[in-house]
N, C-alpha and C positions, 0 to 999 in steps of 0.2 A: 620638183614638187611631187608630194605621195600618192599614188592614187592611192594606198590603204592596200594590205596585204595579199588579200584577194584580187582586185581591182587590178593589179600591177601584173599578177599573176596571170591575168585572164588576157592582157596585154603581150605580156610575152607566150603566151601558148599559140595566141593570133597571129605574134610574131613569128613562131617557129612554121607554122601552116605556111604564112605567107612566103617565107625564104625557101621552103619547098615546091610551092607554085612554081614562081617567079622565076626559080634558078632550074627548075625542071619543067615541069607538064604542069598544070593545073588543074587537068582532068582526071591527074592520077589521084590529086591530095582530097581528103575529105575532110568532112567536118564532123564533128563528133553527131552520132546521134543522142535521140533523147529519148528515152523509155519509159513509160508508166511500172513503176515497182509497188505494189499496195495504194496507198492515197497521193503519193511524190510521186513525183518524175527524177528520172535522173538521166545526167550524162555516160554514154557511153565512148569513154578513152578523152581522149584530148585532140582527137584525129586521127585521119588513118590514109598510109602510102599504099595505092594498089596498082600494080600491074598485073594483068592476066589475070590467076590464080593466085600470085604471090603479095601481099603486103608484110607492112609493120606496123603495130600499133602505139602511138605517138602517148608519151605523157611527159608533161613538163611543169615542172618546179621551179618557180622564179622567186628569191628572195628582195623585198623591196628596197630599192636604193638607200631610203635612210635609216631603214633598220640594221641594213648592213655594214653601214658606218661606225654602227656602236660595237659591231662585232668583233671578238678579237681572234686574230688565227685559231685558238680549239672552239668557239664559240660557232666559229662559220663552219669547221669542219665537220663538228656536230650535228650542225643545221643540215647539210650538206648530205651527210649519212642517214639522217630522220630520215628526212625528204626523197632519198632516193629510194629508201625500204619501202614506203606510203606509195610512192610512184608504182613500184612495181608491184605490189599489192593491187595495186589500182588497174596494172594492167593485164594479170591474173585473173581479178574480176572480168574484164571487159571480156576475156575469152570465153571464161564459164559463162556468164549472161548471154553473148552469142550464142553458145551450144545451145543454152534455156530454151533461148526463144524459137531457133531455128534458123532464124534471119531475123536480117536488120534492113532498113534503107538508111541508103547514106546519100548526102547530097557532093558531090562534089567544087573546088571552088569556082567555077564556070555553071556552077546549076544544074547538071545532071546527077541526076537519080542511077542509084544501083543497091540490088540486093548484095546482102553478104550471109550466105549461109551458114561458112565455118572460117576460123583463126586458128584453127587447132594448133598449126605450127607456124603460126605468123611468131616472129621474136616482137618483144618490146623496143622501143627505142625511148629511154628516160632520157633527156634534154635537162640538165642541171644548169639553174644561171644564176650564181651568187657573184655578184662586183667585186666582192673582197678574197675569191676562192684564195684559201692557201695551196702553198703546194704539197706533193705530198700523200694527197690523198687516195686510194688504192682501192676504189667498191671491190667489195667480195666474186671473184667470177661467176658470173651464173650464166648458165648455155643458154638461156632466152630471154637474156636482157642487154642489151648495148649500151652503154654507160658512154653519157657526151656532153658537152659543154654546149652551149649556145654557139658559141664561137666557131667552134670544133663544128658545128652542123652546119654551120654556112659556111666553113671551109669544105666541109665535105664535098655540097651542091654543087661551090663554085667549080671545082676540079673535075667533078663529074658530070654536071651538067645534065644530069637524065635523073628520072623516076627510080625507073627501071632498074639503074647501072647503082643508085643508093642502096633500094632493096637488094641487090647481090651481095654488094659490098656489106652489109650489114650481118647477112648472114654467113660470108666467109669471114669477117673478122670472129664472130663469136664459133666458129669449126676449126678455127685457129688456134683455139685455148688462151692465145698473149692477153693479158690483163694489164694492160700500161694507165700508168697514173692518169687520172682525172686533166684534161686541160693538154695533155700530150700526145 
């Protein structure tokens, strides 16, 4: 059944927080904050990993099940490649908007409160989850974005089992330069 585009989406971003808890700390994972910009609010990221000084700033793209049923191999790929430019965009913002303001509070998912003054060199972590992913797919390298699957992140957790030891690992895969396919 759909929840509708969004809906599904908001679902798997929960999801992707929650498989970081669960599989790590839960004091590290945060929730997005929310910020007065003009007359709206907005979200800021889709969540955030911190240890110490070091996070990553979470954004995730979930394509909803029955839409991606109609999808055909370049239609997902497509999708896929939108979605992950918009993510990173998204997560570009979230660093400039920190810098803005100066700080944020973040709640984390056990309910503790913390400032965050700077992300200046947190990397991104875009989380792509389309059902029908072809293979194939190759995002462009860029040194402050981690390119992953759904899947790909709760393997990550499970193996690692720490906060801490993702946020490393995220930043030497991206000091690595390897660009490997989407899902691999």
């Amino acid at each position: 059944m759909s929840k509708g585009a969004r809906g599904w989406g908001l679902h798997q971003e929960a999801h992707a927080r929650e498989l970081a808890g669960d599989l790590g700390i839960p004091d590290f994972v945060y929730l997005p904050a929310t910020v007065q910009k003009g007359n709206a609010w907005r979200e800021v990221s889709d969540g955030l990993l911190i240890s110490g000084d070091a996070g990553v700033i979470l954004q995730v793209k979930a394509r909803d099940p029955d839409a991606a049923a109609r999808d055909s191999p370049a239609k997902a790929a497509a999708w896929v490649e939108k979605k992950a430019a918009e993510a990173l965009r998204q997560a570009v913002g979230t660093r400039r908007e920190i810098e803005r303001l100066g700080s944020i509070t973040v709640t984390s998912l056990r309910g503790y409160e913390r400032a965050v003054q700077s992300a200046h060199d947190w990397p991104a972590v875009v989380i792509v989850d389309h059902p029908a992913l072809p293979t194939g797919i190759r995002l462009d390298h860029e040194r402050t974005c981690f390119w992953t699957t759904l899947d790909d992140w709760h393997a990550l957790h499970t193996q690692l089992r720490s906060t801490t030891h993702v946020i490393e690992y995220v930043k030497r895969a991206l000091q690595s330069g390897l660009n490997p396919e989407l899902g691999h």
